[in-house]
N, C-alpha and C positions, 0 to 999 in steps of 0.2 A: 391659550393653553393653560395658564394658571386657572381662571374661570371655571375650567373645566377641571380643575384638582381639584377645586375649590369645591363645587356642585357635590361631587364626588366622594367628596371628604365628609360633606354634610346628609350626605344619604348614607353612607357608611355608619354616623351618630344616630341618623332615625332609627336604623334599620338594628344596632345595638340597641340603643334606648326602647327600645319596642318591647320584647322578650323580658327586661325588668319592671317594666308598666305592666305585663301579664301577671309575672310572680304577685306582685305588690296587690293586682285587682283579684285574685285568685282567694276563695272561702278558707276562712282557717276550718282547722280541721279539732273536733271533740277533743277532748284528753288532755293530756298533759300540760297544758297552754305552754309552761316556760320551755320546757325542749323543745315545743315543737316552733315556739318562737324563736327562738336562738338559732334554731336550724338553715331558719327563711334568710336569718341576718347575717347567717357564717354566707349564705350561697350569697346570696345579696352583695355580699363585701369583695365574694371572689368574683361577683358579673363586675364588677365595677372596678376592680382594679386589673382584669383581662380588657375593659372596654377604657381605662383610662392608659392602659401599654399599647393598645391597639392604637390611639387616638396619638400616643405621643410617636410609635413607632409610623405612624402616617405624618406627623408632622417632621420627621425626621428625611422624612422623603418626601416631602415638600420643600423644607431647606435647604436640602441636598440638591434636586432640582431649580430650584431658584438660585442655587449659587451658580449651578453649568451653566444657565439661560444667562446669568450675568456676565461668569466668563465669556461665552458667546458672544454678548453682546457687546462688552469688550473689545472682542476681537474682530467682531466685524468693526466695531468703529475705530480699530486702527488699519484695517483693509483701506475702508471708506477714505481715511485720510492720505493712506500709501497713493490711492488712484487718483485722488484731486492733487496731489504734488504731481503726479504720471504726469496728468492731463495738463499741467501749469508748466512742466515743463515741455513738451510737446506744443502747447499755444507759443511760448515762447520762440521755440524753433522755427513752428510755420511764422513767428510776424517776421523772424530774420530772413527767412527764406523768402519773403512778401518782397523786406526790403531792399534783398541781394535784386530778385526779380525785377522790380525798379530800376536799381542802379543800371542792371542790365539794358534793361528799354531806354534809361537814359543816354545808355551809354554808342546803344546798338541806333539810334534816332542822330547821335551827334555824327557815328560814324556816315550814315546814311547823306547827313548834312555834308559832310567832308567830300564822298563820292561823286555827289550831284554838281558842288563848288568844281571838282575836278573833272569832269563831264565836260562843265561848259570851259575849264580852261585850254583840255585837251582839244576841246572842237574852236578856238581858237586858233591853236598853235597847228591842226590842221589847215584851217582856212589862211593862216601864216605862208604853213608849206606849201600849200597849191599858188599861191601868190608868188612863191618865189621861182615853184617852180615854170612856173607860165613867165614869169622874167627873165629867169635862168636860158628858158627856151628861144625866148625872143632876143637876149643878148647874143646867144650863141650865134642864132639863124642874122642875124645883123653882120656878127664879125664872118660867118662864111660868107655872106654877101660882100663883104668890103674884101675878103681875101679873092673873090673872083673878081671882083672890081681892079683888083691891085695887080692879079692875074692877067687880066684881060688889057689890061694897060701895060702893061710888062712885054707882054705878047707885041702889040702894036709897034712899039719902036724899034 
């Protein structure tokens, strides 16, 4: 963008400087020589102090835009810097949350350990219970055998 002020700014001096190269190559004229000299150098004086307020009034807006482009720029590089904190803190948050995630698997795997341990204690204490109860059954059906035993003896005398 400046580049092209710039371009700009020097085609605007060609393009004054031109018209006073014309004057200057232009035939003087018979007569009077010193009026008519004086005349060239009054206009002369006023092309050139229109083209040196031209010239500064352009450079005044070029300053003037090169100070916004710098505000700008500025200001974008404190955006720039606002989003890399964003973002710094945000990476932050995801590695916590990576390592909550973790703790969780760790935690959810130990659990998992715990169930499986208790699996096969339960299927233990099952194979306990059917053990006792097939004892249970078999002491039982003994003592009603001994009670018809005891019965049946009873009976006979």
């Amino acid at each position: 963008m400046t580049l092209r002020l710039l371009a700009g700014a020097a085609a605007l001096l060609v393009a004054l400087a031109a018209p006073a190269r014309a004057t200057d190559a232009a035939p003087k004229a018979e007569g009077r020589p010193a009026a008519r000299a004086a005349a060239p150098a009054g206009k002369a004086n006023a092309e050139d102090r229109a083209f040196l307020l031209q010239l500064g009034e352009a450079q005044q807006a070029l300053s003037e835009q090169l100070e916004q482009l710098k505000e700008r720029i500025d200001w974008l590089y404190y955006e720039v810097t606002l989003r890399r904190d964003e973002h710094n803190g945000i990476d932050q948050e995801v590695k916590a949350m990576r390592d909550e995630v973790k703790g969780l698997y760790v935690e959810s795997s130990t659990v998992k350990q715990a169930i499986d341990a208790l699996k096969g204690d339960v299927g233990g204490v099952n194979s306990n219970v059917s053990a006792f109860r097939t004892f249970s059954g078999l002491f039982i059906a003994l003592m009603i055998l001994l009670l018809a035993v005891i019965f049946a003896m009873t009976i006979r005398r």
